[in-house]
Backbone bond lengths (Angstrom), bond angles and torsions (degrees), N, CA, C in turn:
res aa  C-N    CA-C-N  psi(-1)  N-CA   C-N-CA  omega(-1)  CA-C   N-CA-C  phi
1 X - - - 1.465 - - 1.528 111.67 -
2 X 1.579 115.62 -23.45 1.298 102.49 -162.14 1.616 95.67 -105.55
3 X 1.085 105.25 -4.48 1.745 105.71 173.17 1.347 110.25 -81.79
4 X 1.562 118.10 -47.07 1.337 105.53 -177.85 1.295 125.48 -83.92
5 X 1.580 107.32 3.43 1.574 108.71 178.65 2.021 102.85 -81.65
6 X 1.117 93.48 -48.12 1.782 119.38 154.38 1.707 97.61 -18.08
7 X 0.931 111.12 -68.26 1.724 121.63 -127.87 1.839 87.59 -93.06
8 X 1.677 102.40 -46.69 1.663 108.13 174.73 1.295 115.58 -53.78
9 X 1.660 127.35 -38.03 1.573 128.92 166.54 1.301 109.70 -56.79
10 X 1.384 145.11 -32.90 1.336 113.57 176.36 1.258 113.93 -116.22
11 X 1.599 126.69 71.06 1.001 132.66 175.15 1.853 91.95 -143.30
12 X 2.071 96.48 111.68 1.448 112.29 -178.31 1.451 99.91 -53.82
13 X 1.734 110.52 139.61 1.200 118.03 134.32 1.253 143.75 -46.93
14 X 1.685 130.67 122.40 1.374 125.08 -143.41 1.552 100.12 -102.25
15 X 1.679 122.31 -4.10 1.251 114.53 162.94 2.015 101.46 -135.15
16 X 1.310 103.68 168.42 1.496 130.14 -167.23 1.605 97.44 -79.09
17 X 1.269 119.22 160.71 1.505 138.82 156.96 1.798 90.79 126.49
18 X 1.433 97.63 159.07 1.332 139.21 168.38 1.228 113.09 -48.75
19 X 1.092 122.44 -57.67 1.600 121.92 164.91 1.352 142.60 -44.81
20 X 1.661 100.53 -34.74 1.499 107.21 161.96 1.623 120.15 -101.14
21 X 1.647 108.43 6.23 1.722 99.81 172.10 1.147 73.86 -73.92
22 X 1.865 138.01 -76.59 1.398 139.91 -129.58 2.170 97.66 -51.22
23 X 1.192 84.64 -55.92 1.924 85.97 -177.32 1.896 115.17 -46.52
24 X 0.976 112.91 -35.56 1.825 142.01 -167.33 1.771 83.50 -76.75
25 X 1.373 121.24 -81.91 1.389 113.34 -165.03 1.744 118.53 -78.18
26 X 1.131 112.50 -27.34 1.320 110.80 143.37 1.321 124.19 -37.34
27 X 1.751 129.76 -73.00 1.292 108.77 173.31 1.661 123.02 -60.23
28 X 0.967 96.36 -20.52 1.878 108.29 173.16 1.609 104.45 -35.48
29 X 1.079 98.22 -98.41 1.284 125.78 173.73 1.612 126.10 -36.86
30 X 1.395 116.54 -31.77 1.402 121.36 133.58 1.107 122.47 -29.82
31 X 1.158 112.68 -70.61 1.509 127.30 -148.54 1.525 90.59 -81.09
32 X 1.449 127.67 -29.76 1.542 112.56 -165.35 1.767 106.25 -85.77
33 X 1.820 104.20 -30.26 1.362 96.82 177.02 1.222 111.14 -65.01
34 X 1.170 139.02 -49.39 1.749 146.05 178.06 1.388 116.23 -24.48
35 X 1.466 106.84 -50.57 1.462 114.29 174.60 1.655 128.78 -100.91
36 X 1.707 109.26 18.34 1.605 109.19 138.40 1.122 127.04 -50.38
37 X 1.178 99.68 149.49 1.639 108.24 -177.67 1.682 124.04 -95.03
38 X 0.918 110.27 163.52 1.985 93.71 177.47 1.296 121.75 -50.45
39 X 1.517 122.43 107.34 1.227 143.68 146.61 1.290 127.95 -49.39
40 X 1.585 113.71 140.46 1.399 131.70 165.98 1.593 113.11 -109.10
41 X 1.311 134.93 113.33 1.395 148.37 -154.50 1.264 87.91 -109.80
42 X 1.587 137.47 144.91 1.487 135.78 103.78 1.217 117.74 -120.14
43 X 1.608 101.57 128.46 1.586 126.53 158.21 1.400 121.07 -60.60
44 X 1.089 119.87 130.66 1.543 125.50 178.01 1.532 95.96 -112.30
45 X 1.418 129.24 106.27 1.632 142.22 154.82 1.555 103.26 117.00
46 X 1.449 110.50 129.60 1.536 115.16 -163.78 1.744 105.25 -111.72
47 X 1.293 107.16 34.35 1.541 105.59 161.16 1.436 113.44 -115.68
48 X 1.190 128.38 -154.12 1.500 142.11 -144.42 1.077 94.06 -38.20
49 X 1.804 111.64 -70.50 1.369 103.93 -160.62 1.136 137.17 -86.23
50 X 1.742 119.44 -18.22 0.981 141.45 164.07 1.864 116.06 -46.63
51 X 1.371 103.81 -52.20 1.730 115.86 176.72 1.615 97.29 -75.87
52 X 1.289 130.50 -29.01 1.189 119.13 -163.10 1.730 109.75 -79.12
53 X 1.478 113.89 -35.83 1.304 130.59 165.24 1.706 101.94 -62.18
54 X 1.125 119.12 -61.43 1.733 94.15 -157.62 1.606 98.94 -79.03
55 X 1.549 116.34 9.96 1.701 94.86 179.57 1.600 81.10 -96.64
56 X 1.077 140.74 -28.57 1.621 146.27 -160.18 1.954 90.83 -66.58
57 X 1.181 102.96 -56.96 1.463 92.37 168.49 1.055 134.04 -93.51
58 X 1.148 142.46 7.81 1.551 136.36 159.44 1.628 101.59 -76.47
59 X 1.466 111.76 -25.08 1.569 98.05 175.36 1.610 132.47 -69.73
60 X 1.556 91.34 -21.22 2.290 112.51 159.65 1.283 104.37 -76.56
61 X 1.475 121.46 -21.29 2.036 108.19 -155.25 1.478 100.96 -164.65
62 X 1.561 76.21 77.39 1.909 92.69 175.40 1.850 113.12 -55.01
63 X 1.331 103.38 -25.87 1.435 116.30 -156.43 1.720 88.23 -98.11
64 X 0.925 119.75 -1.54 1.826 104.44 163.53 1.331 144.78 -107.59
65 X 1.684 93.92 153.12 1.703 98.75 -163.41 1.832 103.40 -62.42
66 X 1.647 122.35 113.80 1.513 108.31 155.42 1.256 103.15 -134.47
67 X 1.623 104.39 154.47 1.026 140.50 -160.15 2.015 122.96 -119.29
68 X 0.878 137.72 112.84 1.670 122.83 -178.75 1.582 81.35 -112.20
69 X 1.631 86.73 152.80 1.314 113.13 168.13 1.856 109.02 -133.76
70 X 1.340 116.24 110.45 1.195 111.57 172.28 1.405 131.19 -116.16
71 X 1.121 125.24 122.97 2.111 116.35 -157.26 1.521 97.24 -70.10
72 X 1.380 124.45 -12.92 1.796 121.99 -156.59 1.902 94.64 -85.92
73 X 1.253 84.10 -169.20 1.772 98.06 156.24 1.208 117.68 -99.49
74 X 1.568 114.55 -41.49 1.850 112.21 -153.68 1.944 83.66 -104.55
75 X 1.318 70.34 156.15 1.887 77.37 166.45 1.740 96.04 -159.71
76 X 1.603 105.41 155.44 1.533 115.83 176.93 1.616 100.85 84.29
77 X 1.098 146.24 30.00 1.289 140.08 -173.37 1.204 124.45 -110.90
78 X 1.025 132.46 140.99 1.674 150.87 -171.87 1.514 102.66 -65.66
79 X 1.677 112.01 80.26 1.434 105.17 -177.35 1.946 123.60 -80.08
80 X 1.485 92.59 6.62 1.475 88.69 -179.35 1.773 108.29 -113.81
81 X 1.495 104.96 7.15 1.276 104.36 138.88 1.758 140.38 -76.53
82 X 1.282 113.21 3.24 1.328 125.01 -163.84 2.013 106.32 -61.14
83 X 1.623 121.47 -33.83 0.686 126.00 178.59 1.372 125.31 -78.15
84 X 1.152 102.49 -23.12 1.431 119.09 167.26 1.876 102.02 -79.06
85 X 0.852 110.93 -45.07 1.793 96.98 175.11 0.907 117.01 -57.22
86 X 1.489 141.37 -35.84 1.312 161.78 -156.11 1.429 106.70 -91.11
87 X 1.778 112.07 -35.76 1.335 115.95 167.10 1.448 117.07 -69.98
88 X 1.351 116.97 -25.48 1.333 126.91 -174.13 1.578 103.18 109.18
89 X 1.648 123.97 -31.75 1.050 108.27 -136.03 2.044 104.15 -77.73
90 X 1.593 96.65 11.40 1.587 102.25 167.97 1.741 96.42 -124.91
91 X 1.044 94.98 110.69 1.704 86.82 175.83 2.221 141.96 -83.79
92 X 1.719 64.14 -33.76 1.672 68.91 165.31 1.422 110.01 -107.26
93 X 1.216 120.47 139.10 1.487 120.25 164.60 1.122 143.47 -44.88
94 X 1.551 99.61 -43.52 1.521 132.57 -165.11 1.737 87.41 -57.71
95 X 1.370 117.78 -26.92 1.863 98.05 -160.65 1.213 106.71 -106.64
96 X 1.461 117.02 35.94 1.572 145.87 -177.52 1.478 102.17 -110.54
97 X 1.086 127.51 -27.04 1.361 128.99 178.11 1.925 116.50 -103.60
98 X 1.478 84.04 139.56 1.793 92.04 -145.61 1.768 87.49 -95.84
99 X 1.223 130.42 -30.99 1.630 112.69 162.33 1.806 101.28 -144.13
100 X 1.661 92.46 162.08 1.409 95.80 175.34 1.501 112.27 -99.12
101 X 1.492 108.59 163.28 1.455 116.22 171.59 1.891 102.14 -31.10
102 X 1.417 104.78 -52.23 1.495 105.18 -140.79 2.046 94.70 -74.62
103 X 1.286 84.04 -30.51 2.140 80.57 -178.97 1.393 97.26 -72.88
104 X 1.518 126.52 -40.43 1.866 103.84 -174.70 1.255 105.29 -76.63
105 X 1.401 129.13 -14.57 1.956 110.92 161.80 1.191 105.85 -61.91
106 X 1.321 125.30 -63.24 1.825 135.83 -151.49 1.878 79.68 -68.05
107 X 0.913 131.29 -88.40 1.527 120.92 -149.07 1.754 110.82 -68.96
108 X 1.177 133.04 -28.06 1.421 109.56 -172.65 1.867 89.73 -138.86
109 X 1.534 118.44 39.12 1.159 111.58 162.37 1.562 123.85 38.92
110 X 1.552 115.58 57.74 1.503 105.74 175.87 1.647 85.87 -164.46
111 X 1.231 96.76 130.88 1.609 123.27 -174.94 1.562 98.59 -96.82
112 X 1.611 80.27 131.10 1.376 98.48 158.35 1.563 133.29 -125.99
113 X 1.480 117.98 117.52 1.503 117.22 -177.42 1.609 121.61 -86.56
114 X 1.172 94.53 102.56 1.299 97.19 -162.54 2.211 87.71 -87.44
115 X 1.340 85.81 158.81 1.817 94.10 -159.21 1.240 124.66 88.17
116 X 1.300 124.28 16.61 1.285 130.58 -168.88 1.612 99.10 -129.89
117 X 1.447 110.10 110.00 1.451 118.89 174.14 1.591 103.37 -99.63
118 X 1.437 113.93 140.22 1.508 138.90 152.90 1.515 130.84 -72.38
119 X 1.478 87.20 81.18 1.865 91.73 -161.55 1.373 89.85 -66.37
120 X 1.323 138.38 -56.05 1.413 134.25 -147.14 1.542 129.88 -143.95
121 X 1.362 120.99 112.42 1.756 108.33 -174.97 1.520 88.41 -98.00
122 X 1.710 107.46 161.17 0.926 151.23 123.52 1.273 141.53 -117.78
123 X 1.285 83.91 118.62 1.591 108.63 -163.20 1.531 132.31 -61.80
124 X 1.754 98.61 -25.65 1.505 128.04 -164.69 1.402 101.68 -82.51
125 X 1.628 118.39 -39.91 1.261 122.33 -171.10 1.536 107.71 -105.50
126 X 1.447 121.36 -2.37 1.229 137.94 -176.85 1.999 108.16 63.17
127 X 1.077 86.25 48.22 1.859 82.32 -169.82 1.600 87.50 -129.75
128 X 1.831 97.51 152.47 1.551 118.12 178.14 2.178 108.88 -116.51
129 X 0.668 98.45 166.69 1.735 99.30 -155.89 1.970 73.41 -126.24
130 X 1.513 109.47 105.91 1.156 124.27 154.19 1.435 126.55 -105.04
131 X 1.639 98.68 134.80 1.623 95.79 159.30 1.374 139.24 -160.57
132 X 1.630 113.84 123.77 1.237 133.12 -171.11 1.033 121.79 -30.06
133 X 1.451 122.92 92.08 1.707 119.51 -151.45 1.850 92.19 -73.19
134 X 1.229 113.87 -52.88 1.584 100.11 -175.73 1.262 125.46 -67.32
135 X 1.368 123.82 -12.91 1.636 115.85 -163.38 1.531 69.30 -107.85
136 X 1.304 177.33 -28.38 1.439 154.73 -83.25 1.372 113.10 -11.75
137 X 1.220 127.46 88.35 1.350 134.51 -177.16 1.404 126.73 -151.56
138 X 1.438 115.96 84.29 1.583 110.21 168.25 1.688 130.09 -65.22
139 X 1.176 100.71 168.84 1.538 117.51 -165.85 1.512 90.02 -164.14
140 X 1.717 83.67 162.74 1.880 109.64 169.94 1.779 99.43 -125.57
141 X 1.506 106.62 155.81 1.324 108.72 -163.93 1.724 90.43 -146.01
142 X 1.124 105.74 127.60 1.549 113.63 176.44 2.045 119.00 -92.66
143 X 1.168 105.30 135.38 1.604 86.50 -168.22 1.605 80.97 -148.06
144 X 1.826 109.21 144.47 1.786 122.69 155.99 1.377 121.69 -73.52
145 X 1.481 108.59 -17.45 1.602 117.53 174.89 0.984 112.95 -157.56
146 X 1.289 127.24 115.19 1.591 147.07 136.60 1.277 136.07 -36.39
147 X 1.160 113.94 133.68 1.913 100.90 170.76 1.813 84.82 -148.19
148 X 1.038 84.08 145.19 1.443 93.47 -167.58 2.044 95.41 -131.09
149 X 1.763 108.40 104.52 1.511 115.63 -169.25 1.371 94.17 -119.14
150 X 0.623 142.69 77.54 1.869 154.16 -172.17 1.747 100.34 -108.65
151 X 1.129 118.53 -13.61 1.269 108.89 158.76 1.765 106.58 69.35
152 X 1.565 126.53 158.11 1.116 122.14 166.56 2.058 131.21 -71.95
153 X 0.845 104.01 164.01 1.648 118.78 169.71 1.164 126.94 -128.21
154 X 1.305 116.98 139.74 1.406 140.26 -167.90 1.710 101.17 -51.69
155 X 1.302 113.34 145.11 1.659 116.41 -157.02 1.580 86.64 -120.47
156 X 1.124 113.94 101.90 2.082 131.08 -175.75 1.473 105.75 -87.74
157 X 1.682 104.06 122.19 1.440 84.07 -175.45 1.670 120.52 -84.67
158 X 1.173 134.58 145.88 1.458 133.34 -171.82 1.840 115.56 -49.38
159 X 0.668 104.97 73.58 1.920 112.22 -169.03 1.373 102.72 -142.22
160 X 1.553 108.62 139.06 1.410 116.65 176.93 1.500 129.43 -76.29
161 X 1.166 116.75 114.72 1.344 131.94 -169.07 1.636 112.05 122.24
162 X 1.341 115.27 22.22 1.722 86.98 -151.15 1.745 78.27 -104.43
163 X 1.215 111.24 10.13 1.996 99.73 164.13 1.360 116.12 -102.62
164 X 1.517 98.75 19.70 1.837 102.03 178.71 2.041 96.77 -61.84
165 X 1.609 104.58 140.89 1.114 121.15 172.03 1.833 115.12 -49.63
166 X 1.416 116.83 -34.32 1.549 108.71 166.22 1.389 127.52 -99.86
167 X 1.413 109.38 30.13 1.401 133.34 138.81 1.832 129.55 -74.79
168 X 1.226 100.61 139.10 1.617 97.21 -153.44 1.696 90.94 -149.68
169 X 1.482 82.20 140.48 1.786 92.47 160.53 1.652 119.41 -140.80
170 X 1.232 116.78 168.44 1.391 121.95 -152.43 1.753 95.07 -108.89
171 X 1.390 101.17 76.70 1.860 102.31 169.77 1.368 97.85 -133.52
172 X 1.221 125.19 143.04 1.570 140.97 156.62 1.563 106.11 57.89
173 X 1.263 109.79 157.66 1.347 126.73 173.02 1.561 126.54 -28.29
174 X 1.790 90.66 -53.33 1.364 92.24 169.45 1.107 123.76 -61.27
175 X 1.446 145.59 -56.87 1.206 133.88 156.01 1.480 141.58 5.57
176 X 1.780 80.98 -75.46 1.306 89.60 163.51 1.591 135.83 -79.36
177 X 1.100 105.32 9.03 1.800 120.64 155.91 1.531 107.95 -75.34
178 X 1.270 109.74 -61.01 1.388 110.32 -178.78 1.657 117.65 -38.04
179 X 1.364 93.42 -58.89 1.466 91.12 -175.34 1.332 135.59 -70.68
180 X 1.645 108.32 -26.28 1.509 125.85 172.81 1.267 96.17 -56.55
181 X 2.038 135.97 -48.28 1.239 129.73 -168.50 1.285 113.50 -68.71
182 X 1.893 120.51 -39.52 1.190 115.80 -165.79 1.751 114.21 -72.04
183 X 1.848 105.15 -7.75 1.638 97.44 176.38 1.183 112.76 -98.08
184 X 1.719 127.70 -10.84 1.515 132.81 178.35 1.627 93.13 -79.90
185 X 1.391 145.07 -14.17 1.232 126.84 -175.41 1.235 115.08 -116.23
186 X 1.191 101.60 -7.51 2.152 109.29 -164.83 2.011 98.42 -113.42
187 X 0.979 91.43 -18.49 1.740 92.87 -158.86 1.345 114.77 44.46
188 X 1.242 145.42 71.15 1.284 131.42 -172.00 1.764 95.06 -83.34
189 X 1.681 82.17 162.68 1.978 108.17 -172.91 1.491 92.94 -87.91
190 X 1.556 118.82 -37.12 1.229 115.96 -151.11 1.815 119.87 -142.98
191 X 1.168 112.86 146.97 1.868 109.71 -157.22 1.818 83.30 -143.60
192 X 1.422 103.36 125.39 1.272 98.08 175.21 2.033 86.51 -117.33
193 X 1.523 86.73 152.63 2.024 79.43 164.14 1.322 103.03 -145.81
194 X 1.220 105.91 134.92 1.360 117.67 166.90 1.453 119.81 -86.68
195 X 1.592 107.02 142.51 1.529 105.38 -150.49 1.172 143.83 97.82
196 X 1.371 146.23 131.51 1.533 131.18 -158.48 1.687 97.10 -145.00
197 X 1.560 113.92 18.47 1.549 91.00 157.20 1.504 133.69 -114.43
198 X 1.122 130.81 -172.54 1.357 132.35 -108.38 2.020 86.95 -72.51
199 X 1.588 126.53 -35.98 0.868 104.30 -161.26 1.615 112.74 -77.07
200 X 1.577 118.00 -5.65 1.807 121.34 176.59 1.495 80.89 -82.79
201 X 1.405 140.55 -75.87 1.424 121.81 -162.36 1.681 118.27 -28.38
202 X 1.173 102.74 -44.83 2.032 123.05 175.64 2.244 86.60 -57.74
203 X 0.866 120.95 -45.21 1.527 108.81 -160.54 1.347 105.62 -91.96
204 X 1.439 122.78 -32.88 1.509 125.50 167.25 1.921 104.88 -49.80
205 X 1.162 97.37 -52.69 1.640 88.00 172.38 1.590 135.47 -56.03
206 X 1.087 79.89 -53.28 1.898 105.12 170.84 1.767 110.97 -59.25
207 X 1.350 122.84 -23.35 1.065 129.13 167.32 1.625 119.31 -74.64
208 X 1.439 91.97 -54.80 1.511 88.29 165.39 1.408 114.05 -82.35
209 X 1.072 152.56 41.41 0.934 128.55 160.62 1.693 109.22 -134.89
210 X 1.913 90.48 8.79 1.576 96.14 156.98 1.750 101.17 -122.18
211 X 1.037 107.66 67.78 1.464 122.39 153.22 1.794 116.75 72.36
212 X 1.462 121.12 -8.96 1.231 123.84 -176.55 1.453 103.83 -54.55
213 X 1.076 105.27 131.76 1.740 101.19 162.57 1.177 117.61 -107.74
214 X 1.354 145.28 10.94 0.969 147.54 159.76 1.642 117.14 -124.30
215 X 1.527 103.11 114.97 1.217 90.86 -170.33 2.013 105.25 -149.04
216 X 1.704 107.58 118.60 1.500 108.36 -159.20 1.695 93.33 -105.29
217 X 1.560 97.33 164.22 1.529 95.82 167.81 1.442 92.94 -144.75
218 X 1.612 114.30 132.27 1.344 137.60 172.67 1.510 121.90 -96.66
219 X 1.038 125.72 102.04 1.525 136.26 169.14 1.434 121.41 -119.97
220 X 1.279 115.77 141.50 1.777 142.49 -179.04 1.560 81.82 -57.90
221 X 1.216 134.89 -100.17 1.199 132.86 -150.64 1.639 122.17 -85.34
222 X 1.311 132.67 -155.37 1.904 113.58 -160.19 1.526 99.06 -111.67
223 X 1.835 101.95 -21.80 1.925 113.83 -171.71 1.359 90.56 -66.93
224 X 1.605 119.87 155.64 1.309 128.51 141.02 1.717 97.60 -121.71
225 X 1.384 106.65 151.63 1.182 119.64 -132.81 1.388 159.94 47.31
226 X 1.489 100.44 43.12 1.618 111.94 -141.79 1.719 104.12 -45.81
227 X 1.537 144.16 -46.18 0.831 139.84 -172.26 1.181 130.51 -56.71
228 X 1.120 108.46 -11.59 2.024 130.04 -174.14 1.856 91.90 -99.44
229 X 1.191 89.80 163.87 1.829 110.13 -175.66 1.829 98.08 -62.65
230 X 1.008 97.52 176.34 1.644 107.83 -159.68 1.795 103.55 -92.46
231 X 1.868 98.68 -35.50 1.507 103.77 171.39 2.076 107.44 -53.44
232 X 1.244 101.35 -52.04 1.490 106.10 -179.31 0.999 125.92 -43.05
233 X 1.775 122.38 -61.29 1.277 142.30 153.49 1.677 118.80 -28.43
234 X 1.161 111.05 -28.21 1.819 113.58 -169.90 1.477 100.71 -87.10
235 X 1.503 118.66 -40.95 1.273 141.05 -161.20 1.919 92.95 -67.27
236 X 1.245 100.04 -79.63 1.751 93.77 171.81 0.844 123.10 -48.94
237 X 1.151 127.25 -39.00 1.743 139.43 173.80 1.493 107.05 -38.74
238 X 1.588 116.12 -58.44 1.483 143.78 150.84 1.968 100.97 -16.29
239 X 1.657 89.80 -80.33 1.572 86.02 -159.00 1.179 110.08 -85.41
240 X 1.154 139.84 15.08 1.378 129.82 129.34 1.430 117.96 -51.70
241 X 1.108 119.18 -78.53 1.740 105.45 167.71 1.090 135.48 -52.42
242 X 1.055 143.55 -18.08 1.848 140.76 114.81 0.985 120.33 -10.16
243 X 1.678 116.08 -53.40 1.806 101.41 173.06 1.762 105.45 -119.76
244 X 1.820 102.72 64.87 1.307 102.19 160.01 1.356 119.95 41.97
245 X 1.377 104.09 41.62 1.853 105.79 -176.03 2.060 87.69 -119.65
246 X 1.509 108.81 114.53 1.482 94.45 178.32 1.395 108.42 -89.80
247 X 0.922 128.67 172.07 1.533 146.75 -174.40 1.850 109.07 -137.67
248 X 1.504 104.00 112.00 1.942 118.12 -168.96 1.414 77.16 -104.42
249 X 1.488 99.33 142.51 1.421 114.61 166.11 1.163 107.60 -168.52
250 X 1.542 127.18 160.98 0.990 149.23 -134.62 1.585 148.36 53.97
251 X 1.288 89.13 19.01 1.669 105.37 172.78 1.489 87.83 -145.86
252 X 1.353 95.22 168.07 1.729 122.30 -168.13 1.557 96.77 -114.59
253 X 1.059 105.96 148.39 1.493 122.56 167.80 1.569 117.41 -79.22
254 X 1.728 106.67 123.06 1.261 109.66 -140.09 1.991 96.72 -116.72
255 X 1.111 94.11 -24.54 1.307 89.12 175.55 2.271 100.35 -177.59
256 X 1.514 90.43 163.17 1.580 100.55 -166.68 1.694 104.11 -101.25
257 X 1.179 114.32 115.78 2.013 98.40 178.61 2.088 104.36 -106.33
258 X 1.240 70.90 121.46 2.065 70.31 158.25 1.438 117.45 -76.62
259 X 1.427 106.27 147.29 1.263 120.61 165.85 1.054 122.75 -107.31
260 X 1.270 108.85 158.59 1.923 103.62 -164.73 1.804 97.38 -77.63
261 X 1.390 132.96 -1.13 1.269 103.52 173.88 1.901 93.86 -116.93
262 X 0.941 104.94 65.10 1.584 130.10 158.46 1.072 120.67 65.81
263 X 1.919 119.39 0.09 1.491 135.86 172.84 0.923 110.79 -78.45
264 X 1.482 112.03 -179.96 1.939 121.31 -172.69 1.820 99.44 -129.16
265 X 1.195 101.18 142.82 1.750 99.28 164.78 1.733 91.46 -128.41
């Protein structure tokens, strides 16, 4: 099968159109993946896309070595529930996460170490510079293909104070642990957020609906939601002031001050 799929790719098409390059490199490319040889995979980031790629390929290459490496704890989790955890109105976490380490070993055979950060690729020697954030322990790990799903990070603006400890941003699970704990123990009066798109609108809620009563939102320009149509933008704009949520805009946030009872203005 894999010879004659082989042998059918290089035999020219005897008439023109689009339809038969697509049919021609289609079997191509068949025929060339078929006859790779056993692969070594590592994934870099053990959520959506990271698990979604190495289950996407173990389903072509039952017979290959893959590997995830994730620096966090949780992996596979429902990150656009985070505001809703924070609201309470999901309380345990654990049922935020859509599989565990131990079901993606048992069903599609590929381990994942979660605690294991990817300080460093090299590319030349095809090796990744791992290390065991809990045991403190580096290693090098050799792989034929990479995918590197590390996902995005929160974009901080350059201003002094903005690594004060009751500064917070809205990435990954953990996060949103942090913060659900820091309002069950601190009770704060007050939540300022900088920013007015859709994922601070998601935390303005989640704030109120874990008890803040004071709660501001600071933006450079007057839209919230700038990327959505302007009718949209007015409409939220609306129900924010409906529920007494003001919105400062037109100046940028210029710098963070501590207060001596452990807040920031």
């Amino acid at each position: 099968m894999v010879e004659a799929a082989t042998h059918f790719s290089t035999i020219k098409p005897t008439r023109q159109g689009k339809q038969y390059e697509f049919l021609f490199k289609t079997v191509h490319s068949l025929g060339m993946m078929m006859q790779m040889k056993k692969k070594r995979v590592i994934i870099i980031g053990g959520d959506a896309a990271g698990l979604s790629a190495a289950s996407s390929i173990r389903r072509s290459h039952e017979d290959w070595d893959i590997v995830v490496y994730e620096k966090g704890k949780y992996i596979s989790y429902a990150a656009c529930g985070i505001p809703y955890y924070v609201a309470d109105l999901v309380q345990d976490e654990n049922t935020m996460i859509t599989i565990t380490r131990e079901t993606f070993l048992r069903k599609r055979n590929i381990p994942v170490k979660i605690f294991h950060e990817v300080l460093a690729v090299d590319t030349a020697a095809k090796e990744v510079h791992v290390e065991n954030v809990k045991a403190r322990e580096e290693f090098k790990d050799t792989y034929d293909i990479l995918v590197i799903a590390t996902g995005a990070t929160p974009k901080l603006p350059s201003i002094p104070g903005i690594m004060h400890p009751r500064v917070f941003t809205v990435h990954g699970l953990d996060s949103g642990i942090t913060i659900k704990q820091f309002i069950a123990r601190n009770k704060p009066e007050s939540v300022v957020l900088i920013g007015a798109g859709y994922i601070n609108l998601e935390m303005v809620e989640a704030c109120h609906a874990a008890g803040i009563p004071n709660i501001t939102m600071i933006k450079r320009s007057s839209r919230v939601l700038p990327s959505f149509a302007e009718k949209i933008s007015s409409l939220v704009k609306q129900e924010l002031e409906k529920h007494g949520i003001p919105l400062i805009h037109g100046n940028p946030v210029t710098r963070l001050d501590s207060r001596d009872d452990g807040g920031v203005d």
